[in-house]
C-alpha positions in Angstrom: 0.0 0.0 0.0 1.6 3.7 -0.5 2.1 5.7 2.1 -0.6 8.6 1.3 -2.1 11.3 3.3 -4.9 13.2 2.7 -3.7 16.4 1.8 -1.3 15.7 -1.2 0.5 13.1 -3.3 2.3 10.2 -1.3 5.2 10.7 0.4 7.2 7.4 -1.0 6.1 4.8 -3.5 6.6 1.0 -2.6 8.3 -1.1 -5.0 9.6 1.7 -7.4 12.4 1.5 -9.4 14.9 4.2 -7.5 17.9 6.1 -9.3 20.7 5.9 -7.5 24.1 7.7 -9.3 24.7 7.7 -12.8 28.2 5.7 -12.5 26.9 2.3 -10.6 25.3 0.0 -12.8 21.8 -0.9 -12.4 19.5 -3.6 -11.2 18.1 -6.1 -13.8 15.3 -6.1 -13.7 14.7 -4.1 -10.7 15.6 -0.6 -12.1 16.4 -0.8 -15.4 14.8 -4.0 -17.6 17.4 -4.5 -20.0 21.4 -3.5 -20.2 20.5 -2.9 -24.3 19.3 0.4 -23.9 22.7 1.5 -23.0 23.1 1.4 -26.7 20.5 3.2 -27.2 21.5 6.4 -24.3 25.1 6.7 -27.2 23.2 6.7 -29.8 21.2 9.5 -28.4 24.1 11.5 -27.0 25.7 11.3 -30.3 23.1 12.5 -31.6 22.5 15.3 -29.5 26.7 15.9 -30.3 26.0 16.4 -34.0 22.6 18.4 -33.9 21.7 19.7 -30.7 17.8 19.9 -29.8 16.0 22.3 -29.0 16.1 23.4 -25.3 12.8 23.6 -23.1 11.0 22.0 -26.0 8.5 19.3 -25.6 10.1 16.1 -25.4 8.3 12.7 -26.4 9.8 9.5 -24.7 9.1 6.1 -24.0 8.6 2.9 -25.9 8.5 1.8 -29.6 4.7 3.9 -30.0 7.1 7.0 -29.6 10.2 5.8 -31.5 8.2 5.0 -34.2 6.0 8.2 -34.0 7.9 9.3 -38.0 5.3 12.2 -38.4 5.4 13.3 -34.8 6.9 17.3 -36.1 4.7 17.1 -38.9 1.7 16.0 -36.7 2.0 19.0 -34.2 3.2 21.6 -36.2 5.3 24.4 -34.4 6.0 22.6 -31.5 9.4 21.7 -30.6 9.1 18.1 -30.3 12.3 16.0 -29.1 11.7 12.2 -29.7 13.4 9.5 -27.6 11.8 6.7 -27.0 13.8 3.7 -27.6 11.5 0.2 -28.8 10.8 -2.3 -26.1 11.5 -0.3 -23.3 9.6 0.2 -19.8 8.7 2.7 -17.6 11.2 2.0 -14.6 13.5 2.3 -18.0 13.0 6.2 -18.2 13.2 7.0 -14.8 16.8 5.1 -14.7 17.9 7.3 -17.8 16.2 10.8 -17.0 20.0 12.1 -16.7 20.5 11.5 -20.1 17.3 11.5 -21.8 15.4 14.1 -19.9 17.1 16.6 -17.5 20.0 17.6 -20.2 17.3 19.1 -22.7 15.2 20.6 -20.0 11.7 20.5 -21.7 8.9 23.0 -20.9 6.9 19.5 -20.9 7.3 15.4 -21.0 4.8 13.3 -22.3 5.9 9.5 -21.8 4.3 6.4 -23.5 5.5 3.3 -21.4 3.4 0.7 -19.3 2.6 -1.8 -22.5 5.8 -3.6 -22.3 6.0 -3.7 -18.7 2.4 -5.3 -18.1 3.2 -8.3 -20.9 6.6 -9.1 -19.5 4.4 -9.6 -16.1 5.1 -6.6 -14.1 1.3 -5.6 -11.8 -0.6 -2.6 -11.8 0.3 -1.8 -8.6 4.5 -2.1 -9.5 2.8 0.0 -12.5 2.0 2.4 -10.6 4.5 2.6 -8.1 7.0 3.3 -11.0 5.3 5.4 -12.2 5.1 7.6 -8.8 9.0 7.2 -9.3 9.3 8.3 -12.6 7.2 12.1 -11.6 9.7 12.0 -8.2 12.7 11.7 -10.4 11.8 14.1 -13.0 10.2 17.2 -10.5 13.3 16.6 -8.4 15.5 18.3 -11.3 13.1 20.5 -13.1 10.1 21.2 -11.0 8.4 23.1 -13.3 8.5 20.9 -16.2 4.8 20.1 -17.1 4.1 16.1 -17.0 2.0 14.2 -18.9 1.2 10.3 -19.5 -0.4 8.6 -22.4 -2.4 5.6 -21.2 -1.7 1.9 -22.1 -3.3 1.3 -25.9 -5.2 -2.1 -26.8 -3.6 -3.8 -28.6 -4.6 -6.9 -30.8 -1.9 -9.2 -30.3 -2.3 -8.5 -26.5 -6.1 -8.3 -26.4 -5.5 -10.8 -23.0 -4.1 -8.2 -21.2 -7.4 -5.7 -21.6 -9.1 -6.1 -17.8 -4.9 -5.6 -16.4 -4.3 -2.2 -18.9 -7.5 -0.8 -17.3 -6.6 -1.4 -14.0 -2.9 -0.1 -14.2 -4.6 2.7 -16.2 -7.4 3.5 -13.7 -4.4 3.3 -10.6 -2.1 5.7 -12.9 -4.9 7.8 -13.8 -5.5 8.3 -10.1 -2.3 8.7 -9.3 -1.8 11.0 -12.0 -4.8 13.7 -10.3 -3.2 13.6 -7.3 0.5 15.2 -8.6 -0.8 17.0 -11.0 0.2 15.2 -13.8 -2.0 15.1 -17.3 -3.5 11.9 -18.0 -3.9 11.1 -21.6 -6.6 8.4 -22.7 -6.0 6.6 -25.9 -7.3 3.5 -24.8 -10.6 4.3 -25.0 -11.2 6.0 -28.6 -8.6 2.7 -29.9 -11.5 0.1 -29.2 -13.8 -0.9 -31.7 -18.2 -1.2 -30.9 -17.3 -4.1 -29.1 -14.8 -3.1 -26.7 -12.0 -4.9 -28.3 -8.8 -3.2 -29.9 -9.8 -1.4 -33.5 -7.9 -4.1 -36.3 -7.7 -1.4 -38.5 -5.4 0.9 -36.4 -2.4 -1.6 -36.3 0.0 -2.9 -38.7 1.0 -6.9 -39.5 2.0 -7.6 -36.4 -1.3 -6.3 -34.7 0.6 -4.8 -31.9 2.4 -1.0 -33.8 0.2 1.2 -35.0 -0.4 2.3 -38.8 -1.4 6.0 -39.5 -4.5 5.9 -38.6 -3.9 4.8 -34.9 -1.4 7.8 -34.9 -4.3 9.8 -36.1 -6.2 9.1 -32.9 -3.1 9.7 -31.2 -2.6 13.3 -32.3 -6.3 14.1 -31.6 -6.1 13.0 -28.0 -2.8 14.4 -27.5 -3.0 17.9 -29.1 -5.2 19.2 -26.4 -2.7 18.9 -23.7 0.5 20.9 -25.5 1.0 23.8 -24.1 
């Protein structure tokens, strides 16, 4: 249970994945879920060396929904968008790496897509949840006045069996989310089809990535929020 008290968010979440300093290696899987992503942290720093983004932009991270997001400049035109998520990856992943994919580029805002992976591989709501309490702790402790927002789990096809866990991790998040003043972003909901079941026709071959038209949703749901 987390330690809450009636008159803001709770103090300390229970089974979080906790940064500790940016030399020690980290816990698999208890902090970070795999050592691969390491490769992806160079790649991004070496790309930040050769074309440096766009300070207190709005930066775009998480798993392979973002890194795959091709139109996301195009899609929200004038916006300063900074894409890093890196495929596969989970939410304890972003809250490990928030020295080097968040804090340098000191966005005006964060909107993170993770919580799909992390649910499939067998991680709870609840450890859901508690990461991402984490992942807002980490980020507010270096810029406090960086707006925060989080894009619900989608439905997938090829993962229909984990509908009734996605809406419980997204009802806890969602909750959580009020409570620290964070923006919760639903695309679960409009990606269903009449029968509550993920829309076919949003996804690609592999019924789990999203075609254009699922991005389509995704920049309807999400252009509200951009400040």
């Amino acid at each position: 249970m987390l330690n809450a008290c009636a008159g803001g968010p709770p103090t300390a979440p229970v089974a979080a994945a906790t940064p500790v300093a940016a030399q020690s290696a980290p816990r698999i899987p208890e902090q970070v879920s795999n050592p691969a992503w390491e490769a992806d942290m160079r790649r991004f720093e070496a790309a930040d060396a050769q074309s440096p983004p766009p300070r207190h932009g709005v930066l775009f991270i998480g798993s392979s929904s973002i890194r795959f997001w091709d139109t996301l400049a195009r899609d929200f035109p004038g916006v300063p968008v900074i894409n890093r998520g890196f495929g596969g990856s989970e939410l304890r992943d972003s809250t490990w790496y928030a020295d080097r994919i968040i804090v340098p580029y000191a966005p005006r805002q964060v909107l993170i897509y993770a919580g799909d992976n992390d649910l499939n591989a067998g991680r709870t709501p609840q450890q859901l949840r508690a990461d991402f309490i984490a992942f807002v702790e980490r980020v507010r402790r270096d810029l406090p006045k960086t707006k925060l927002a989080y894009i619900s789990t989608k439905p997938s096809p090829s993962r229909a069996h984990l509908l009734a866990t996605q809406r419980q991790a997204n009802a806890l998040i969602q909750a959580e989310a009020k409570r620290y003043g964070v923006d919760y972003i639903d695309i679960f909901t409009p990606m269903l089809d009449a029968t509550g079941q993920p829309d076919e026709s949003l996804f690609i071959e592999d019924r789990l990535h999203m075609n254009r038209a699922g991005y389509l949703i995704w920049q309807r749901e999400i252009a509200p929020y951009l400040k």
